[in-house]
N, C-alpha and C positions, 0 to 999 in steps of 0.2 A: 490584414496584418502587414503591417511594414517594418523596415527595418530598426525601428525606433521603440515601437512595440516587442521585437524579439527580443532585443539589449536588454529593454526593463525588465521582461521576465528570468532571463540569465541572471540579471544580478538579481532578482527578488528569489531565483532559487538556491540562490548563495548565503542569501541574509534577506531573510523578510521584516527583519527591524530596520532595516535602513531607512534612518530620515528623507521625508521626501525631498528636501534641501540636496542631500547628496545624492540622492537618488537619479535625479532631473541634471544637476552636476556631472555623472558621469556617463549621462546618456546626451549631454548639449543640446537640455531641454528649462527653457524657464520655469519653474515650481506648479505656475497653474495649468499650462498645457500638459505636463509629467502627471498632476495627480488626474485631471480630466483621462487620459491614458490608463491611468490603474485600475481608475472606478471604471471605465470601458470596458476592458479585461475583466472583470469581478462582473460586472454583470451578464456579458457575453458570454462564461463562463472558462474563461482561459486559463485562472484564478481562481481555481475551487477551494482554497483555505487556507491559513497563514496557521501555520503549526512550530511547532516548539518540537526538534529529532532530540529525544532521549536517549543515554547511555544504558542497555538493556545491563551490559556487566555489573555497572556499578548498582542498578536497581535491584542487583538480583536474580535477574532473568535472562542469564548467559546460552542458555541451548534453543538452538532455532532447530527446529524442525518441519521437514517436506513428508507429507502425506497422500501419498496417492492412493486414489480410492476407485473399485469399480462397482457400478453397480447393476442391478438385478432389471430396475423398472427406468423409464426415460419420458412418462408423462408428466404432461403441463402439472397439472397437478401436485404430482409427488415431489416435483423439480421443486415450486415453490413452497412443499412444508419444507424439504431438505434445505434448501436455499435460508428460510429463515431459523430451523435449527441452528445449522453452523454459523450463520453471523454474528446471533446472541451468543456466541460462546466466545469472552473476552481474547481467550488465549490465540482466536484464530485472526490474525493480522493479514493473510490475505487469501484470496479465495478464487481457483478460476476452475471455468468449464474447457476441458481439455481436446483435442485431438487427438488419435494415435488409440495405444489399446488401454489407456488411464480414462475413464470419465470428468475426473474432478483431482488439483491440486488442493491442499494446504500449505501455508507456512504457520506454524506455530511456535510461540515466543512462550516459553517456561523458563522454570528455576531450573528444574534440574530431574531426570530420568524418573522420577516419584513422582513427582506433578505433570511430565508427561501421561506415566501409565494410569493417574486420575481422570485426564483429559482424556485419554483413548476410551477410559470405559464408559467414561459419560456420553462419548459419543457415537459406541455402538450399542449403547441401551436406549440412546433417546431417537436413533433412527432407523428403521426399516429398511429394506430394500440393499443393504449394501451388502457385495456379494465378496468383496475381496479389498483389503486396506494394506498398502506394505508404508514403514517410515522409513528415512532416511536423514540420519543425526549429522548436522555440521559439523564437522572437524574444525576448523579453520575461516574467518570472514575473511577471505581476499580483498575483494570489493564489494561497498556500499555505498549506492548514491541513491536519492532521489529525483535528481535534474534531469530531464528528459533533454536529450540531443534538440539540439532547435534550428541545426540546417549548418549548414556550412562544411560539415563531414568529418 
């Protein structure tokens, strides 16, 4: 990856509809070397998918919520039914495996406090093993971005 490579991924995580015309334009690249570059990226997987960021307020689905969860069991096993429980469940947009005395985050995207306590109990009826769940409701979105820093500090 070179420096021609980082530029295009900064602006494709700016605007991923950018024509390749301008694309190539503001990286002082001619159109077929630019697109050769992109498909490179996308297959290499530098470029895992060109998404459309939604307005969750205007959708409806103003409260984000942090889930931390601990649990009971830690085998290969249980990891993977628990791993594909929570995925299937729309509401949960992102998911890690923790360090510290949390085993497991959520971030969860609802309407509103109702369709939380929906989602809370669908998700400690359809799983096992979990020994302690506490949430913590957003007040306020400071910041939100999805562009990962790409050097330069």
């Amino acid at each position: 990856m070179d420096d021609f490579d980082r530029r295009i991924l900064a602006l494709l995580q700016q605007d991923a509809t950018l024509a390749l015309k301008d694309l190539a334009e503001a990286v002082n690249l001619s159109t077929t070397p630019c697109w050769k570059r992109v498909k490179r990226l996308e297959e290499e997987g530098y470029i895992r998918a060109r998404v459309a960021l939604l307005d969750g307020e205007r959708l409806g689905l103003g409260l984000s919520v942090f889930v931390q969860i601990k649990t009971q069991r830690h085998d290969s096993r249980w990891l993977a039914r628990f791993a594909e429980t929570v995925t299937a469940f729309e509401e949960v947009v992102e998911f890690y495996r923790m360090s510290g005395d949390w085993d497991y985050l959520l971030r969860v995207v609802v309407a509103d406090i109702n369709a939380y306590d929906r989602f809370y109990k669908k998700l400690i009826t359809s799983t096992e093993g979990l020994s302690d769940i506490t949430s913590s409701f957003a007040m306020e979105q400071i910041k939100y971005s999805t562009a990962l820093p790409l050097g330069g500090g």
